[in-house]
C-alpha positions in Angstrom: 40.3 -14.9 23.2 41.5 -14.0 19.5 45.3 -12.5 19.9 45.3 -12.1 16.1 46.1 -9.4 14.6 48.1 -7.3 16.8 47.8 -4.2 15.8 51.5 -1.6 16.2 51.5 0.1 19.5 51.8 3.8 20.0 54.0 4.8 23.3 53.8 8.7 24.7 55.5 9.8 27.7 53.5 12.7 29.6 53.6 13.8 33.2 50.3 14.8 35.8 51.0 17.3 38.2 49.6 16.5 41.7 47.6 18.9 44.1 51.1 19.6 46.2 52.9 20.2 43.6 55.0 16.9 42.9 55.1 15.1 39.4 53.9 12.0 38.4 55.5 10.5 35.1 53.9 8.1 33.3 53.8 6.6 29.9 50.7 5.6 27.8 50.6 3.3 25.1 47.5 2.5 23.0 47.8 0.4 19.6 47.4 2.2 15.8 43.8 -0.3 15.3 41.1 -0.4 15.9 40.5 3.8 15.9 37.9 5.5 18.4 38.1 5.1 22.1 39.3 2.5 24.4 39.0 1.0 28.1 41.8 2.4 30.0 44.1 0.1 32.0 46.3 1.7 34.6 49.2 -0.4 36.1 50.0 0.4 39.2 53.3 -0.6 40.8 54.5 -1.9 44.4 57.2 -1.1 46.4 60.5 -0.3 45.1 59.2 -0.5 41.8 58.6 1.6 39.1 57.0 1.9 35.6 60.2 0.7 33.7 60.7 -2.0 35.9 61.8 -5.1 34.1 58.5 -7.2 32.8 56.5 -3.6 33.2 56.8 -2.1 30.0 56.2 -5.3 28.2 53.2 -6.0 30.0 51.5 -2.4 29.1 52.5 -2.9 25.2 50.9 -6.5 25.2 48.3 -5.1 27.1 47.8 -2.0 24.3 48.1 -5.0 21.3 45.1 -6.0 22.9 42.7 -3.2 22.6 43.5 -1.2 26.0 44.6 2.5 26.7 47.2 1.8 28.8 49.3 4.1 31.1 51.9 2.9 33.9 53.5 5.6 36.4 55.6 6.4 38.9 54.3 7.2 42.1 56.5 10.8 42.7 58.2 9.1 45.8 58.9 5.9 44.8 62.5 6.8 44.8 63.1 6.8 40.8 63.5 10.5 39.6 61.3 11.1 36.6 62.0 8.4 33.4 65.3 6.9 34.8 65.6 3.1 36.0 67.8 3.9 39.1 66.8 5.1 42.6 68.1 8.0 43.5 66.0 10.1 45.3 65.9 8.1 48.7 65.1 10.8 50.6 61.6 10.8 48.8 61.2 7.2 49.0 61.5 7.7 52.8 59.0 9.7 53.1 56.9 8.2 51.1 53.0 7.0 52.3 50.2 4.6 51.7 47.9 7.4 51.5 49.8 9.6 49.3 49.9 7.0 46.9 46.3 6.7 47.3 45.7 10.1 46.7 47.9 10.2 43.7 46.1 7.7 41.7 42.9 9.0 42.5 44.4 12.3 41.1 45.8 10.2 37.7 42.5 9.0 37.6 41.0 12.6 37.7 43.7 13.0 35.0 42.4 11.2 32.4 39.0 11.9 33.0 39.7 15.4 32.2 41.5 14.3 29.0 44.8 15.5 29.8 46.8 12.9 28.6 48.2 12.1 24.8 45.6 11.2 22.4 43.0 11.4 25.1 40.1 10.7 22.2 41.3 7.3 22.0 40.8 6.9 26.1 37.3 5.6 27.3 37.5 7.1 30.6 34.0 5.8 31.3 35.6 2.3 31.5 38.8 2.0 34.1 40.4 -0.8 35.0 43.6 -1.3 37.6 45.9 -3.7 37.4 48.0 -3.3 40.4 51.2 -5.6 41.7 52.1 -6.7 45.3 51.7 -3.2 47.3 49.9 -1.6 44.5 47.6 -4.0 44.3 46.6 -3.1 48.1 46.7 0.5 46.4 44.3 -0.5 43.5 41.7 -1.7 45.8 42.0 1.5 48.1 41.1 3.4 45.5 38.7 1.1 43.3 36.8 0.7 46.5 35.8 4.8 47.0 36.1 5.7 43.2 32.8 4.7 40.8 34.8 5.1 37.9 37.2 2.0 38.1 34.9 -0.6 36.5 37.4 -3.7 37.5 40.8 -4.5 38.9 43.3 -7.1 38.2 45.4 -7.7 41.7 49.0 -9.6 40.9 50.8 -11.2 43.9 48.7 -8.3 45.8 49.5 -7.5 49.7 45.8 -8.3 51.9 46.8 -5.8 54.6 49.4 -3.0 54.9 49.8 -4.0 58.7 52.7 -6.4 58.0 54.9 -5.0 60.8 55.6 -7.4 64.0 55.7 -5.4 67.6 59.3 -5.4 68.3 59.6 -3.7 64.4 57.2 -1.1 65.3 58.7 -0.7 68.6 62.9 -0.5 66.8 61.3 1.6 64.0 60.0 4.4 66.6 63.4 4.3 68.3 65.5 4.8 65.6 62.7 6.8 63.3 63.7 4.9 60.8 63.3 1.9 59.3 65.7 -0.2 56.5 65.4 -2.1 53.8 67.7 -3.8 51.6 67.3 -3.4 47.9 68.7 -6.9 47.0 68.9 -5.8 43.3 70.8 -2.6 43.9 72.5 -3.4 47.5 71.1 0.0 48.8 69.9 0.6 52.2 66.8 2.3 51.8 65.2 4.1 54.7 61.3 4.3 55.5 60.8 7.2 58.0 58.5 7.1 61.0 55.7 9.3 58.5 55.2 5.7 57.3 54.4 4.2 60.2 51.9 7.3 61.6 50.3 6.9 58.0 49.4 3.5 58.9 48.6 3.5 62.5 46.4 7.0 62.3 44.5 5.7 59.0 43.4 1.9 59.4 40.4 2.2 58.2 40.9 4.1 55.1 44.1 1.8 54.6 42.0 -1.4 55.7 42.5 -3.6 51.8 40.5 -6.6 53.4 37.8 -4.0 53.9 37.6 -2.5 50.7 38.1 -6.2 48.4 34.7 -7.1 50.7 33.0 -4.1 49.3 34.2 -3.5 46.1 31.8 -4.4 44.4 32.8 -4.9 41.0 35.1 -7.4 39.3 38.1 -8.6 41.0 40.5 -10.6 39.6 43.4 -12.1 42.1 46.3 -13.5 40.2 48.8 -15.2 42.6 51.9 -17.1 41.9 52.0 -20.7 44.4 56.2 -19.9 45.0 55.8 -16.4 45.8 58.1 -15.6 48.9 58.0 -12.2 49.2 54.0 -12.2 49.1 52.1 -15.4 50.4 49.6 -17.0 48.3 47.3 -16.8 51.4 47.1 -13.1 50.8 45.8 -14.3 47.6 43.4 -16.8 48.7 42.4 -14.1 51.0 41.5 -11.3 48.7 40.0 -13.9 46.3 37.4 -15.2 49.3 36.3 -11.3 49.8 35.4 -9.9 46.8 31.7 -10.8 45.4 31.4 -14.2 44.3 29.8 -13.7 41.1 32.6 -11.2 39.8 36.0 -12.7 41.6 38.3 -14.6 40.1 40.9 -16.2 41.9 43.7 -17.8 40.2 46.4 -19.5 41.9 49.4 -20.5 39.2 51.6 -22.9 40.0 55.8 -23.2 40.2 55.9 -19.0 39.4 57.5 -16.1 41.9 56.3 -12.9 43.1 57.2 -11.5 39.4 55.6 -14.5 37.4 59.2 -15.0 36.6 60.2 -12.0 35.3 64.0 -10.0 36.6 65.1 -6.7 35.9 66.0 -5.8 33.0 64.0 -7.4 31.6 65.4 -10.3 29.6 62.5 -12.4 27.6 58.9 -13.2 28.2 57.8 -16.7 29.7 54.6 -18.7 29.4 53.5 -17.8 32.8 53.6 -13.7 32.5 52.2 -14.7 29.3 49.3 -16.4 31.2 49.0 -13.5 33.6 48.8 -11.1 30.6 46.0 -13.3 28.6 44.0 -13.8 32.0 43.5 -10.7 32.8 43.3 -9.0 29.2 40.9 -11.6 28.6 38.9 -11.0 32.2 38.3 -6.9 31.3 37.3 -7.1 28.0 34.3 -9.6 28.9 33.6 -7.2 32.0 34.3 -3.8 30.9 34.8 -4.3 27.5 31.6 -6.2 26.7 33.1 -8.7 24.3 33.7 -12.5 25.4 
């Protein structure tokens, strides 16, 4: 793929309101060249992350150098009140749920299709792609799988199932109707409450990612680093054996994390995000973008 030239990127904050009345904010970035409209890439974050989160911003504006309409957003409980980098809205991020986040990408989607974003002349919104991370990947392919109008995704260090909760946690969780987490990065405790759990237990089969990578459909790219710990490459190798053959790629990369390598803040760029970036820039533009 020819990097060169890189055209000057264009970043616009904007916000979508949902159908219950929360806020999602999000930022779009598209570059100066080449004019007229572009495939739209949406990154979708995981848990306890959020569109400013350390590599995240750089990987929208390489991602926008390269000929995309890009926009990255905050899920409106993620915890992270509107543009800040700090969580401090923990009582939405405990109440948080698979398929609200669901339903609020569909409804970003929906969004753009109605052109109510910045500049939305230069979005193609006939050609959207998803690039999700760990639980938003798991997101991505939710929502890829029942929506026409996401041409591809791109699943980094993706979750294969939601259900990742032993017996005995289920069991603790329901007797104490909560359930905690440790932000490492922060040190705060931060709550799930039992709405979490109900979400996942009532709605299997509309929350089943396994499920909806086997009938996707369309092209699936599965990017998976070989030392991730917090995600296992078999969830990976999973998601890589279900999608259709002829349009899955699954590419295992060796002696990188759960975030390709990247901390927050962000500090500098290595050669393995820059892989990830190339791989998949390169993998939607010859399948949405028509160009090889």
């Amino acid at each position: 793929m020819n990097h060169a030239p890189l055209s000057p990127v264009t970043r616009i904050s904007f916000a979508v309101a949902t159908s219950d009345g929360e806020t999602l904010h999000a930022d779009a970035r598209f570059p100066d060249e080449p004019p007229g409209a572009l495939p739209v890439v949406i990154f979708v974050h995981g848990f306890k992350g959020f569109k400013d989160w350390g590599s995240i911003p750089h990987i929208c504006e390489s991602m926008a150098r390269r000929g995309f309409y890009v926009v990255s957003f905050n899920f409106s409980h993620n915890g992270v009140e509107g543009n800040s980098q700090e969580f401090t809205r923990l009582d939405k991020f405990a109440a948080n749920t698979f398929s609200r986040e669901v339903r609020e990408l569909r409804e970003l989607i929906d969004a753009i299709g109605n052109g109510d974003l910045p500049h939305a002349g230069r979005a193609d919104a006939t050609r959207i792609a998803l690039i999700g991370h760990s639980r938003g990947g798991g997101i991505a392919l939710l929502e890829a799988a029942r929506d026409a109008r996401v041409k591809a995704v791109a699943a980094w260090g993706s979750v294969a199932d939601f259900n990742r909760y032993s017996e005995a946690q289920r069991r603790r969780w329901r007797e104490a109707g909560v359930f905690e987490t440790k932000n490492m990065r922060t040190g705060q405790i931060m709550r799930l409450n039992i709405t979490l759990l109900d979400d996942l237990e009532t709605n299997l089969a509309s929350l089943d990612i396994p499920t909806a990578a086997a009938s996707l459909g369309r092209p699936l790219l599965v990017l998976h680093g070989e030392q991730d710990l917090t995600v296992r490459i078999a969830d990976g190798e999973r998601l890589g054996s279900l999608g259709d053959r002829s349009m899955t790629e699954f590419v295992p990369i060796p002696r990188t994390n759960h975030t390709f390598g990247a901390v927050h803040p962000f500090q500098e760029t290595n050669p393995v995000l820059e892989e990830a970036i190339d791989r998949t820039a390169t993998f939607f533009r010859e399948r949405i973008a028509g160009e090889r």
